[in-house]
DRENNUZA-115913 format. One record per residue: x, y, z of N, C-alpha, C in turn. Coordinates in steps of 0.001 Angstrom, whole numbers, plus 500000, padded with zeros to 6 digits. Layout:
N
NODE   n.px   n.py   n.pz  ca.px  ca.py  ca.pz   c.px   c.py   c.pz
NODE      X      Y      Z      X      Y      Z      X      Y      Z
...
//
This chain:
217
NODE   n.px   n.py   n.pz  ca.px  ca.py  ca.pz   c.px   c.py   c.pz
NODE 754399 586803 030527 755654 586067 030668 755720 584919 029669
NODE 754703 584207 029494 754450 583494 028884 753706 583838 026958
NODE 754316 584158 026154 753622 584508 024985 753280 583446 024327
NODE 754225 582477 024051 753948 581386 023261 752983 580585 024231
NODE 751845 580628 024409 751147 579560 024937 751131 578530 024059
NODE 750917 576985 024702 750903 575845 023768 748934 575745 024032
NODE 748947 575073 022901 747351 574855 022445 747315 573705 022845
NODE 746070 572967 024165 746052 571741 023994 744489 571320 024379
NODE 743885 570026 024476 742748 569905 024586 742715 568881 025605
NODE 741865 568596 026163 741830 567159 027841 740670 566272 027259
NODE 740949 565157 027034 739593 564269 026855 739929 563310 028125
NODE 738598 563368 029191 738410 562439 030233 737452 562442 030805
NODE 736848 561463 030798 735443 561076 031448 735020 561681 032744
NODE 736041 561983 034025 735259 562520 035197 735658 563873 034893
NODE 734404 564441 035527 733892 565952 034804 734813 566546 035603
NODE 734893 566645 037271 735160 567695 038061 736882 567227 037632
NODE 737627 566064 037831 738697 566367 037127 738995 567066 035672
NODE 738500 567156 034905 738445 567358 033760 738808 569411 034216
NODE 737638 569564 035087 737436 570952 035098 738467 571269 035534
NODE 738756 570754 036512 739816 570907 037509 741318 571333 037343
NODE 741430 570429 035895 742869 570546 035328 742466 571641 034328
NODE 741368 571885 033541 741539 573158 032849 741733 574068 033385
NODE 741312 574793 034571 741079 575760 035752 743062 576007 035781
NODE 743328 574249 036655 744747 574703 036721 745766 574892 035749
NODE 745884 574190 034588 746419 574396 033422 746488 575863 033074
NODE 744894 576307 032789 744817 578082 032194 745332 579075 033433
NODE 745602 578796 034767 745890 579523 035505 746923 579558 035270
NODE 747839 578630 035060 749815 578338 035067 750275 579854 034161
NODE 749047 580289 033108 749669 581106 032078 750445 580143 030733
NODE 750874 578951 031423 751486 578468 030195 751102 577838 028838
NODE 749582 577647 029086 748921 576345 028031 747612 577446 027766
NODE 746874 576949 026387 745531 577309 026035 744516 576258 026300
NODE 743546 576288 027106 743080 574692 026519 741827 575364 025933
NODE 741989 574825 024409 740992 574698 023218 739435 574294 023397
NODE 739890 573340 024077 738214 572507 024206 738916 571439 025655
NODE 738051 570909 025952 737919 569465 026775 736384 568504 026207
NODE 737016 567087 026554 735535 565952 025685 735648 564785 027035
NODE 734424 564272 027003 734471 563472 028183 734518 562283 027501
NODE 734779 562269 026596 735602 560525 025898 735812 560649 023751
NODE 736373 560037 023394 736922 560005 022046 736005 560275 021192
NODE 734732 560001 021198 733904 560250 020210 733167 561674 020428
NODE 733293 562697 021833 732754 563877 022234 734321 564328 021632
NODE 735146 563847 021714 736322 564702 020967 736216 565057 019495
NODE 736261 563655 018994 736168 563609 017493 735149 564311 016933
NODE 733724 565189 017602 732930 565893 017273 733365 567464 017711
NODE 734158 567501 018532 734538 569050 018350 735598 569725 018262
NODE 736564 568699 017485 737893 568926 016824 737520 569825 015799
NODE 736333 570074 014772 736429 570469 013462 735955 571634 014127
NODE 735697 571975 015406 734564 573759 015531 735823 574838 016216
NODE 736630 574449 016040 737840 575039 016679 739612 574436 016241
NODE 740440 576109 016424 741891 575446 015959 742176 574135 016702
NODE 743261 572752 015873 743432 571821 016069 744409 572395 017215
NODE 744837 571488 018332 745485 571359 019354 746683 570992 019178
NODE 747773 571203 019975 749108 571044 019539 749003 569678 020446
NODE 748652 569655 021312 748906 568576 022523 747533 568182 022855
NODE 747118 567053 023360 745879 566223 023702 746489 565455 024991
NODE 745617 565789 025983 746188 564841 027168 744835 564077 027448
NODE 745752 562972 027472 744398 561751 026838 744229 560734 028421
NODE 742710 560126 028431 742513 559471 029935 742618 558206 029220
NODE 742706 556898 029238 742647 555793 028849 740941 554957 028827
NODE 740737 554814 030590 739160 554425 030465 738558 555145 030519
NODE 737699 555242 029499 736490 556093 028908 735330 555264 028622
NODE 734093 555339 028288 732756 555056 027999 732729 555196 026485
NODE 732330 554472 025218 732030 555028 024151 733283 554411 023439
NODE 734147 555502 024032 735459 555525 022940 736834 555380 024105
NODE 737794 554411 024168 738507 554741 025051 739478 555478 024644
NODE 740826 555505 025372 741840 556154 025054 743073 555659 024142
NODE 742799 554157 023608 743558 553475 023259 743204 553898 021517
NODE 741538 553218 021530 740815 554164 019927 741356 555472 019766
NODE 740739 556546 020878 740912 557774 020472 742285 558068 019910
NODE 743305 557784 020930 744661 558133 020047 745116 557425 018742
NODE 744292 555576 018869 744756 555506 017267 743703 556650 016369
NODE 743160 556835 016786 742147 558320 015321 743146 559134 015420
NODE 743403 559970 016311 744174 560811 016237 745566 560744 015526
NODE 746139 559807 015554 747627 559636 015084 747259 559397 013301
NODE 746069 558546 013232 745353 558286 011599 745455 559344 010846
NODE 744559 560192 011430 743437 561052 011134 744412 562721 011051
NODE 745211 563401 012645 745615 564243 012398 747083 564267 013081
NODE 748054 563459 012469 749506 562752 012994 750114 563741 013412
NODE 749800 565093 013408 751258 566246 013809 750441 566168 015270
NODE 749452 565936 015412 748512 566113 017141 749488 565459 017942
NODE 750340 565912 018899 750996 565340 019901 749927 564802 020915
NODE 749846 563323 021346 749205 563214 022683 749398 562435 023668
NODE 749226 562874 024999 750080 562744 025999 749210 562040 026845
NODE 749743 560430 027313 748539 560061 028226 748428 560418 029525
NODE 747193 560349 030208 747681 560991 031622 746012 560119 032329
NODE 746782 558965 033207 745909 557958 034028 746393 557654 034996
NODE 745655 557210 035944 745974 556599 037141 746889 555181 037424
NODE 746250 554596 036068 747739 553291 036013 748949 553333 035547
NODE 750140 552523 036753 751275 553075 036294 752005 551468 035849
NODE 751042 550207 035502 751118 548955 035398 751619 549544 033613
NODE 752802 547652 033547 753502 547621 032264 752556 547573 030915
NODE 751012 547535 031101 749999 546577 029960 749262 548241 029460
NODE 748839 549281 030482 748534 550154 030054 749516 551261 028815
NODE 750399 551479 029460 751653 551872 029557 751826 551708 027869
NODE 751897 550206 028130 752508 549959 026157 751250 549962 025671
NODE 750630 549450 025966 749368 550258 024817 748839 551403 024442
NODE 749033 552007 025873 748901 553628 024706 750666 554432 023739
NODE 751480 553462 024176 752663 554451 023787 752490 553533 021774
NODE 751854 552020 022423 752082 551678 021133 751069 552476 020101
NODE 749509 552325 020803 749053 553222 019880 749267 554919 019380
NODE 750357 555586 019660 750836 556824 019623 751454 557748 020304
NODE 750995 557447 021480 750919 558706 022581 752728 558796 022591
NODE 753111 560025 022641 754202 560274 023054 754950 560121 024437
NODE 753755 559883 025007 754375 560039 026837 753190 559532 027452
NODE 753292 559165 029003 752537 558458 029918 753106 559217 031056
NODE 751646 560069 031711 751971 560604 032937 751258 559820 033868
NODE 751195 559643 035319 750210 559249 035870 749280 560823 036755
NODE 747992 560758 037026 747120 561711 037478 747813 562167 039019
NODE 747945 561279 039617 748703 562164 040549 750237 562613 040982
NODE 750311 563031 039527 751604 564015 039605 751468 565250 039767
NODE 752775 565682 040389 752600 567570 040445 751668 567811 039200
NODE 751375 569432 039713 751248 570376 038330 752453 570542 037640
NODE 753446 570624 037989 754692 571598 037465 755188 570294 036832
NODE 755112 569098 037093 755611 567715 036018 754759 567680 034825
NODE 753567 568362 034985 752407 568264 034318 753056 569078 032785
NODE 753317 569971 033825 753283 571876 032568 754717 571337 032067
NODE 755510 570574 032387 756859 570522 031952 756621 569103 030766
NODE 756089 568119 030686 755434 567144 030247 755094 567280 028645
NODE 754197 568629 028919 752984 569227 027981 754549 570397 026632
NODE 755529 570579 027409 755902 571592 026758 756643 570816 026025
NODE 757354 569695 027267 758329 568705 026465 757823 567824 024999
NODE 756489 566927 024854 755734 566835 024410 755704 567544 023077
NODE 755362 569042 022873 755126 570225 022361 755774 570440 021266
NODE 757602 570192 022122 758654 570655 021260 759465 569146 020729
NODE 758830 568266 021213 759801 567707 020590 758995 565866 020252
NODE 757693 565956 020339 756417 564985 020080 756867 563720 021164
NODE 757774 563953 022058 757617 562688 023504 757896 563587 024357
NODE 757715 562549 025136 757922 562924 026689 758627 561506 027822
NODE 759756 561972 028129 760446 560336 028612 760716 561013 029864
NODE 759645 560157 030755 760074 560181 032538 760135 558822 032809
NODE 760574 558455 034089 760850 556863 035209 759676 556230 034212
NODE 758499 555938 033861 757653 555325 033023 757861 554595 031576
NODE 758699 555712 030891 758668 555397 029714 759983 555669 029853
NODE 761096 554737 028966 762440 554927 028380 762597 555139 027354
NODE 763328 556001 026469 763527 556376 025490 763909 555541 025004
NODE 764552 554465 024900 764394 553211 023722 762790 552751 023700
NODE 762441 552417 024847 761237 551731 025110 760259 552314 023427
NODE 760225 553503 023896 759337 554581 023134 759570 554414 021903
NODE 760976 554216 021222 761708 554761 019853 761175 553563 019071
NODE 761265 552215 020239 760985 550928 019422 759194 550760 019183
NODE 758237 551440 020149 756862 551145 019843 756836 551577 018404
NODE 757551 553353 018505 756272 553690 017451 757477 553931 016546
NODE 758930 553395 016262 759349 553147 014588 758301 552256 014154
NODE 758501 552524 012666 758040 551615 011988 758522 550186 011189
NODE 759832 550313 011521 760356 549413 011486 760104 547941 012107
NODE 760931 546901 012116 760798 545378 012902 762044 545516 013605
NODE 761859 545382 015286 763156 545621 015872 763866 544734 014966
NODE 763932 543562 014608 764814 542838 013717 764452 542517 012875
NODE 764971 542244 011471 764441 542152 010320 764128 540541 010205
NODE 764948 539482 011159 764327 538399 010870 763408 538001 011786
NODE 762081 537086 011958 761050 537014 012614 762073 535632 013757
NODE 761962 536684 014866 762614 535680 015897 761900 533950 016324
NODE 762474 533087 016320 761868 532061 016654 761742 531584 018192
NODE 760530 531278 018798 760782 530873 020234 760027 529619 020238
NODE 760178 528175 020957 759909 527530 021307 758609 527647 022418
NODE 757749 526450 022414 756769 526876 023283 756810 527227 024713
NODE 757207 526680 025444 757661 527189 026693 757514 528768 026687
NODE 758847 529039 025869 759246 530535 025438 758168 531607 025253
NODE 757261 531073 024221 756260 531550 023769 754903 531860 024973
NODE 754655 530818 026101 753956 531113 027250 754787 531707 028281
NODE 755938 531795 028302 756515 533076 029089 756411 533883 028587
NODE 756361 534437 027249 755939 535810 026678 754808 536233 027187
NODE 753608 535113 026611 752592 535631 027354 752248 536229 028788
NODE 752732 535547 030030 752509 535615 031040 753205 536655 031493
NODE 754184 537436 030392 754966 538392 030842 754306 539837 030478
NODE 753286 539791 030003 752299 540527 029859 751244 541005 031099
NODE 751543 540025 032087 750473 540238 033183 751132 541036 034191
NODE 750890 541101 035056 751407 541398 036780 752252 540517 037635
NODE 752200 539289 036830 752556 538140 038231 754286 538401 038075
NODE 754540 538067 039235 756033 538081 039730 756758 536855 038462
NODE 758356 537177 038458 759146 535624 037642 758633 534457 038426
NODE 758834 534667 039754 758305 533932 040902 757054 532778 040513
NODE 755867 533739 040874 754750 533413 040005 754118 532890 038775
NODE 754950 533692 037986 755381 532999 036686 755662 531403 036746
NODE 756945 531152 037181 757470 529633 037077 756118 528828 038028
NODE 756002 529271 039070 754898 528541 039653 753573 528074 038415
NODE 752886 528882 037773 752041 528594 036882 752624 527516 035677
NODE 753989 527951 035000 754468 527100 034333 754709 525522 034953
NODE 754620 525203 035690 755594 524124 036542 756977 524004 036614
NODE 757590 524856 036612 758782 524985 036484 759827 525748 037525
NODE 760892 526000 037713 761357 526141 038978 762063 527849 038578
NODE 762460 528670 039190 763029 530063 039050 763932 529815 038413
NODE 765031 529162 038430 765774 529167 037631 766077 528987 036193
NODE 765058 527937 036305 764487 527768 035066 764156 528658 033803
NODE 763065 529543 034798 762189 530848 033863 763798 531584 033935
NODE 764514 531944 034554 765604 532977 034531 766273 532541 033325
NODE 766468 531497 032844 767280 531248 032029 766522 531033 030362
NODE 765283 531408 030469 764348 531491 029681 764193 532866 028970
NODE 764058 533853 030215 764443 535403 030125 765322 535969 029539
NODE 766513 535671 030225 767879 535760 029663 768222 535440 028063
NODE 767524 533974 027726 767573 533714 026645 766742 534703 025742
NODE 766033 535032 026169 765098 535917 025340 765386 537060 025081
NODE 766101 537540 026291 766630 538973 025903 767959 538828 025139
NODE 768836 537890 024951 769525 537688 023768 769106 537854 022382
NODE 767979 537165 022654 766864 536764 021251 766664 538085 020165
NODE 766224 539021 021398 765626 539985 021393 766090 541601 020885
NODE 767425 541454 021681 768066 541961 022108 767785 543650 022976
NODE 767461 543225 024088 766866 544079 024952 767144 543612 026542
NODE 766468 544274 027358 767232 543667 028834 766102 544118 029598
NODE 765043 544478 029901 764281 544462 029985 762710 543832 029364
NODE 761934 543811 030795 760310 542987 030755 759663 543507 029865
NODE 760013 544944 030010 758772 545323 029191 759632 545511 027560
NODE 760542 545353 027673 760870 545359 025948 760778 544484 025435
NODE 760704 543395 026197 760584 541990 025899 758834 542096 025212
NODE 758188 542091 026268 756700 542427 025821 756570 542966 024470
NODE 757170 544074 024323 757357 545362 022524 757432 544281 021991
NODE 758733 543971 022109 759351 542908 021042 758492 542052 020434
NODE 757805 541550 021461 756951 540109 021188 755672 540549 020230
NODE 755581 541596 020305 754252 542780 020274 754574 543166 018682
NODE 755717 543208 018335 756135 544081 017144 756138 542784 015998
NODE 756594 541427 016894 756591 540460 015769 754936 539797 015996
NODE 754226 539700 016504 752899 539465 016826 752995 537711 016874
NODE 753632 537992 018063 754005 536650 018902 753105 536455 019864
NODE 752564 537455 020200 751211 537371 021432 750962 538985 021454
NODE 749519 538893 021968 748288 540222 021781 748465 540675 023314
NODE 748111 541678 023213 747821 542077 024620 745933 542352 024794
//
């Protein structure tokens, strides 16, 4: 039913998952999997003993090599490699770091199979994958190469430690509490920023800040 199988490979540190998803993957009929590596540098050694992979579904924490390295090699090294992250965190800090370092898409591990196989094809044909996680602007702005804006936005300090802190977990709430400052305050800080910015969202705000290297993650 399936002729065109897609070629892909799993790098992730726990074994019995690892197995687990090859088992179910090659059962679907829909996918080949090439190889599997239990972290970036067991990959990067058995990429050359076998055809390259169309798709790589990549774990983030790894031992050795994580998932953040491995996909920047991969995007370096062999850029048509689509790869697709797939972890247990569904927090804003993971998220943009692997989309910034390449990955086309961010699944989390306990999703269906059938989000999985649909993911991998989407991925396949068209080098992303945009579910509730990732937005298709979100995505377009990591990995152009462009500067969302051509002039380097200016923020005041205040501004500049709400960027930061907007990098973490803590609530706006939370936020103003650490600043000394009151909610309304930070709201009108936000707001300003996403003018700045021009975006409307936390986490684009984060890109943004990320793209002009206003703060590191």
């Amino acid at each position: 039913m399936y002729a065109d199988k897609i070629d892909i490979a799993i790098v992730d540190d726990h074994t019995l998952f690892r197995q687990g998803l090859v088992s179910l993957l090659t059962d679907s009929g829909k996918v080949n999997v090439i190889f599997d590596a239990e972290n970036g540098q067991d990959m990067i050694k058995k990429l050359p003993r076998q055809p390259l992979p169309e798709v790589i579904l990549m774990d983030i924490t790894m031992p050795q090599m994580d998932g953040y390295e491995s996909t920047k090699w991969i995007k370096e090294n062999h850029p048509h490699i689509k790869v697709l992250a797939l972890s247990m965190f569904e927090e804003d800090k993971p998220i943009i770091g692997m989309l910034k370092s390449g990955a086309g898409g961010y699944m989390l591990k306990q999703s269906r199979s059938s989000d999985l196989l649909d993911a991998i094809t989407s991925i396949a044909k068209q080098s992303y994958y945009i579910n509730d996680l990732v937005s298709g602007k979100l995505l377009r702005n990591i990995q152009d190469n462009q500067a969302i804006k051509t002039q380097q936005v200016e923020v005041n300090t205040n501004e500049l430690r709400f960027l930061e802190l907007c990098c973490s977990d803590l609530t706006y709430k939370q936020i103003a509490d650490m600043m000394n400052l009151s909610p309304h305050t930070i709201d009108n800080y936000r707001e300003a920023l996403f003018q700045k910015f021009g975006t409307k969202s936390r986490t684009g705000l984060v890109i943004a800040a990320l793209k002009q290297d206003l703060i590191k993650i």
